[in-house]
C-alpha positions in Angstrom: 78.4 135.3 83.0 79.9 133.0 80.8 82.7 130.5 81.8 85.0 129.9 79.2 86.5 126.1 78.3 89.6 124.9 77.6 89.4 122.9 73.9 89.4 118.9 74.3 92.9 118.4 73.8 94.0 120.9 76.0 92.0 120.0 78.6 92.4 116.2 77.9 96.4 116.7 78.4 95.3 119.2 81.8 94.5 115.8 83.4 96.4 113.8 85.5 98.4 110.9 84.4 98.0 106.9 85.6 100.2 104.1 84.4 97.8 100.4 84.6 98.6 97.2 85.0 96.8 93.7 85.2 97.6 90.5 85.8 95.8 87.2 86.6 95.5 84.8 89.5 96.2 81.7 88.4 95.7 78.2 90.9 96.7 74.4 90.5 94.2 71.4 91.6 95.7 71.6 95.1 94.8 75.4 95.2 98.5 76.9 95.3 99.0 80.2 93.7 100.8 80.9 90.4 103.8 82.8 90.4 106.6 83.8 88.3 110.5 85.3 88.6 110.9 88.3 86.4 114.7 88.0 85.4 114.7 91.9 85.7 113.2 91.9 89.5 114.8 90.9 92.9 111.2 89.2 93.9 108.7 87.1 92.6 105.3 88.5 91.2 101.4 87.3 90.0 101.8 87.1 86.1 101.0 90.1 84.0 102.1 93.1 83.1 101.4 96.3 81.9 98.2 97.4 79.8 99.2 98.7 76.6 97.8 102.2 74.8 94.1 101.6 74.1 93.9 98.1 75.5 91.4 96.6 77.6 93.0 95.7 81.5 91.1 92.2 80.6 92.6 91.8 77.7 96.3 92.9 78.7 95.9 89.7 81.2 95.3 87.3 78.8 97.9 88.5 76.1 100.3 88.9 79.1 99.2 85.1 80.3 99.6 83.7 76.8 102.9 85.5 75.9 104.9 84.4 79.7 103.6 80.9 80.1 101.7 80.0 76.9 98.6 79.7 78.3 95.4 80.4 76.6 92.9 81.7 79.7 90.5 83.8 79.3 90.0 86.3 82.3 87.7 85.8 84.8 85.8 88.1 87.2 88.1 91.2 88.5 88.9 90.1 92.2 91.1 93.3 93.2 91.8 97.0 92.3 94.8 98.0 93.8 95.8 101.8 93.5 99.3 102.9 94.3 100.8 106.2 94.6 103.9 107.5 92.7 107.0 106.2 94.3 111.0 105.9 93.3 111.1 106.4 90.0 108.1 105.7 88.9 106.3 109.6 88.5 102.8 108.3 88.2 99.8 106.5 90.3 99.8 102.9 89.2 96.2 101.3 88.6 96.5 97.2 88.9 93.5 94.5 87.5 94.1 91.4 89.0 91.4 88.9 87.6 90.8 85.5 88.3 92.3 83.2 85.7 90.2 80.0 87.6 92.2 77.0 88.0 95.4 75.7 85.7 94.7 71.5 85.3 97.8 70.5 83.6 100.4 72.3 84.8 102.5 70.8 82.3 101.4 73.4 79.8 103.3 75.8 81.2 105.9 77.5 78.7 108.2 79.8 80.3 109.1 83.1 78.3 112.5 83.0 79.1 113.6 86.3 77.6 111.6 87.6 80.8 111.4 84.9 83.2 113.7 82.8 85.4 110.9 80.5 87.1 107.7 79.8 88.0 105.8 77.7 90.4 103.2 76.8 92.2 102.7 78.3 95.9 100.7 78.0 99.2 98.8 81.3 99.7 100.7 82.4 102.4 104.2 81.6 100.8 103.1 83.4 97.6 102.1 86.6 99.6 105.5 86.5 101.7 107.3 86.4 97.9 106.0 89.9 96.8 107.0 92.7 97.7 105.4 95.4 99.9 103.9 97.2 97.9 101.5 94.5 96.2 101.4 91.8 98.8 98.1 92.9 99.8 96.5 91.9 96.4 97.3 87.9 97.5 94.7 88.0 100.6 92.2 90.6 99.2 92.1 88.2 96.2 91.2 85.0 98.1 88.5 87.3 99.9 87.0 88.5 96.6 87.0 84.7 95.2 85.7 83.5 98.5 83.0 86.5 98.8 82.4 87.2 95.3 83.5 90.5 95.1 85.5 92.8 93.9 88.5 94.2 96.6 89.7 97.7 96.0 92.2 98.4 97.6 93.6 102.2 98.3 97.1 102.9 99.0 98.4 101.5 102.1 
């Protein structure tokens, strides 16, 4: 008996959809996190954004990095995979890269994209988690575990 096939493109738009995301965890010399006020968000987030058609997750952090606080840093391993189901108005799964961007020496270089950001600073662990929201705060302590264990971290929904 033969089983018959959809054609690629039908069966490549049969599949199920995913919007990704990375972003980059950045620390000063005293170890505080990185983060940065999106002027179109009520809280604060871990730079990045979202990974363009056809662009590497890696490389989304970087051009993401370079284009919200001018930084040129290339990314580092990938500390956490966090997967999140479709929720409000957002129809899809999203799939986020968080990689380690290493350690940010003169913080002086920072150069704040305005046209998307109100601040950014440089936070204890513990404050930086409590500024995110829910639904990514998780990625702050799975990341420190990954860097401390040298690892990856997936994490499912929660």
């Amino acid at each position: 008996m033969s089983q018959q096939h959809l054609p690629p493109a039908q069966w490549y738009a049969s599949l199920p959809t995913y919007y990704a995301s990375a972003c980059m965890l950045l620390t000063d010399p005293e170890g505080r996190v990185l983060m940065v006020k999106p002027n179109y968000r009520p809280h604060w987030a871990i730079p990045g954004g979202v990974v363009d058609a056809g662009e590497y997750p890696h490389a989304c952090a970087e051009r993401e990095i370079a284009e919200e606080l001018g930084l040129r840093v290339r990314a580092g391993d990938l500390l956490v995979v966090d997967w999140t189901p479709p929720m409000g108005d957002r129809p899809h799964s999203m799939i986020n890269f968080l990689f380690d961007g290493g350690t940010v020496i003169d913080t002086g270089q920072v150069t704040l994209q305005t046209s998307e950001l109100d601040h950014y600073g440089f936070f204890p662990w513990g404050e930086a988690t409590r500024m995110l929201p829910d639904t990514t705060s998780a990625r702050l302590p799975a990341a420190l575990r990954a860097r401390t264990e040298s690892r990856t971290v997936y994490l499912p929904a929660r």
